[in-house]
C-alpha positions in Angstrom: 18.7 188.4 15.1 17.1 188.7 11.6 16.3 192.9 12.4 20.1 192.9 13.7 21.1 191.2 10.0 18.5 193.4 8.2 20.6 196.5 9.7 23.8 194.9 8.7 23.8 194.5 5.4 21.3 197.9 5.0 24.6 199.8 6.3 26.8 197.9 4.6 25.3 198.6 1.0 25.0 202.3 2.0 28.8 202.3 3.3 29.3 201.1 0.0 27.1 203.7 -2.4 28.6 206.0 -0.4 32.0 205.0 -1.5 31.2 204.3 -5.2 29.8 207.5 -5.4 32.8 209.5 -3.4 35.4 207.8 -5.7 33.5 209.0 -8.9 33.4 212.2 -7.6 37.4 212.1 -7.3 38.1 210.0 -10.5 35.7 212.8 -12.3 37.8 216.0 -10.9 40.8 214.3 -11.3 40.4 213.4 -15.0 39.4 217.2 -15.2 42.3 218.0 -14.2 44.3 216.1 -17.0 42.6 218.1 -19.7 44.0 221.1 -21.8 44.0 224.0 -19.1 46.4 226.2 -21.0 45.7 227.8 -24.1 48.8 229.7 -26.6 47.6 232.7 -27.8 49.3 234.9 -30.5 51.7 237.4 -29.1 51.2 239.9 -32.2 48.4 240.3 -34.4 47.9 242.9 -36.7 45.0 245.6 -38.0 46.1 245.8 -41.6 48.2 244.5 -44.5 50.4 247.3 -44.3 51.2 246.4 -40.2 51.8 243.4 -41.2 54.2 243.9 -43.9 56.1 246.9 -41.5 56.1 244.4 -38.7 57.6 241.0 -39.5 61.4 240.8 -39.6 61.4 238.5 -42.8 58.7 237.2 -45.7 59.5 234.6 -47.7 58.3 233.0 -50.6 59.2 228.9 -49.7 59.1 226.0 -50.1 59.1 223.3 -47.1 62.2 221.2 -47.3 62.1 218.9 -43.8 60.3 218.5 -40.6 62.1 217.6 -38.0 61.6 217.5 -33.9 62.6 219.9 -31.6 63.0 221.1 -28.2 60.6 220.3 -25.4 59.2 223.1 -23.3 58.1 222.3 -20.0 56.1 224.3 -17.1 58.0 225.6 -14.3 55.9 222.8 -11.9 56.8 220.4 -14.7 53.0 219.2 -14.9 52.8 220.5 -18.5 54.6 220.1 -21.6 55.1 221.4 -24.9 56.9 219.7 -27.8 58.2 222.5 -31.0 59.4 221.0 -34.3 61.8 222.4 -36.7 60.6 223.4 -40.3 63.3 224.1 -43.1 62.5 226.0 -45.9 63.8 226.8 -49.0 63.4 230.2 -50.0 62.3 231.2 -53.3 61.9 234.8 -53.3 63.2 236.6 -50.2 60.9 240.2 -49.8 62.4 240.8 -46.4 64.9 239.5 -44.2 65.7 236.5 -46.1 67.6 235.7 -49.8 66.5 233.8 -52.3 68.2 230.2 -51.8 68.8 231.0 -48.3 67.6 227.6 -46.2 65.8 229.4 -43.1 64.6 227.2 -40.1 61.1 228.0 -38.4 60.1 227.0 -35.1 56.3 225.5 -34.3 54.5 223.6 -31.8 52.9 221.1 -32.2 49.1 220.6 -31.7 47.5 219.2 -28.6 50.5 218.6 -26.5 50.3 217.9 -22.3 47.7 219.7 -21.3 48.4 222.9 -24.1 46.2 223.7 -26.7 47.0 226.1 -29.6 45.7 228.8 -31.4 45.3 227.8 -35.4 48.6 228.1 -37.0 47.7 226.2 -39.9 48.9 222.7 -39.2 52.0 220.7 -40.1 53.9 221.8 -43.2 53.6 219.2 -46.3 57.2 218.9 -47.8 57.3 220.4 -51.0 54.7 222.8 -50.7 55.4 226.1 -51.3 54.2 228.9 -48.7 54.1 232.8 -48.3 55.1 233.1 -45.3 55.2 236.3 -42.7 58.1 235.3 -39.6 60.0 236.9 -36.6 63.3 236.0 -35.7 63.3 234.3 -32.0 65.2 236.5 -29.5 68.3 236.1 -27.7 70.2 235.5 -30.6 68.2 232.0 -31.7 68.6 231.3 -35.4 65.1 230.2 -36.0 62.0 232.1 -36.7 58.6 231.7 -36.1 55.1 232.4 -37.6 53.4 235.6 -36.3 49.9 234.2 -36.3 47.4 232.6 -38.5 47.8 235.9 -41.0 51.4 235.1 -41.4 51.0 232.2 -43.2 49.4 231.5 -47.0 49.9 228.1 -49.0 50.3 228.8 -52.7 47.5 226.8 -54.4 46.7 226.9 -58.1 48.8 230.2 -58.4 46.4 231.6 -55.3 47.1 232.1 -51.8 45.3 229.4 -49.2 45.0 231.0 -46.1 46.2 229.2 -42.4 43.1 230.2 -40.2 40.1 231.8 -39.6 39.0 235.1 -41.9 40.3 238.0 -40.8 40.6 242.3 -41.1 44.2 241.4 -42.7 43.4 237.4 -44.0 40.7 239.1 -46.4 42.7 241.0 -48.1 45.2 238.3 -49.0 43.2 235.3 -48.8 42.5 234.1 -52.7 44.8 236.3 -54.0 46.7 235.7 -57.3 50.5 235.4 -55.7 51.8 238.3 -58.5 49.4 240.3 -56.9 50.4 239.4 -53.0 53.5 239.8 -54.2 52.5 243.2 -55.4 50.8 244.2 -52.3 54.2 242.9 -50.0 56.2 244.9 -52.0 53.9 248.0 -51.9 53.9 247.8 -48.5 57.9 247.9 -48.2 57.6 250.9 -50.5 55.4 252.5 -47.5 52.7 252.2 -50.1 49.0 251.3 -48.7 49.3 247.7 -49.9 45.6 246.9 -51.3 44.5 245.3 -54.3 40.7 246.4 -55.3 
């Protein structure tokens, strides 16, 4: 009787390590599974200042006026999402594709959103800070832009450009700029000039 009991409770503890361990396994793959799986890359990026400046449909000098939410992207299976918001800006100094006093609207995701992570854009915009800004118009006849990439976008700090991300080819040769002379080297560039400052 007692070897019968012994048996017992020896399979029963096994039955149930067995099972504790089996349901760790699954909780572990499917908490895997909720994590970012999809990254956003940049669809252009570009080799020089001069690219740059060619390539954009519009760069503004402005100012952020208002943040407000947007649309809501979703997969085609519907597991992922991805919420944009809506930046307005107040132009100051329209270099291409844009007037001065002209309110433009840009269209951003934001960061971390179901299961979508994103390549540096920079962050939120602060309201009232004022930005030099490289955009494309959206297609299909959407009124919004958006920002090319991390070297599309420059906060204006102490009268020098801040730049959005990482150092780059074109970053470096904008980043810390005075913003006469990034304005200089925009407007060189529209001329067809080589736009570099030594």
């Amino acid at each position: 009787m007692k070897l019968s009991c012994r048996i017992f409770w020896t399979g029963t503890l096994a039955i149930l390590a067995v099972g504790f361990t089996g349901g760790r396994i699954v909780a572990d793959h499917l908490l895997a599974q909720r994590a970012p799986r999809t990254a956003a890359a940049w669809k252009e990026t570009y080799r020089s200042p001069l690219e740059l400046v060619r390539g954009v449909d519009a760069i503004v000098l402005a100012t952020a006026a208002d943040v407000q939410p947007g649309r809501v992207a979703m997969s085609e299976n519907s597991e992922d999402s991805l919420a944009f918001e809506l930046v307005e800006l107040q132009v100051i100094r329209g270099l291409k594709g844009a007037k001065p006093g002209e309110r433009i609207t840009l269209e951003r995701a934001k960061e971390s959103q179901g299961g979508f992570f994103l390549d540096v854009d920079g962050g939120p915009f602060e309201i009232g800070q004022t930005y030099l800004l490289f955009l494309q118009r959206k297609e299909d006849g959407d009124p919004y832009f958006y920002q090319v990439n991390n070297q599309g976008r420059y906060r204006v700090a102490n009268n020098r450009l801040v730049a959005a991300g990482p150092e780059d080819q074109v970053i470096a040769q904008l980043q810390h700029r005075t913003l006469k002379e990034a304005l200089d080297m925009v407007r060189a560039g529209l001329r067809g000039q080589n736009p570099q400052v030594q």
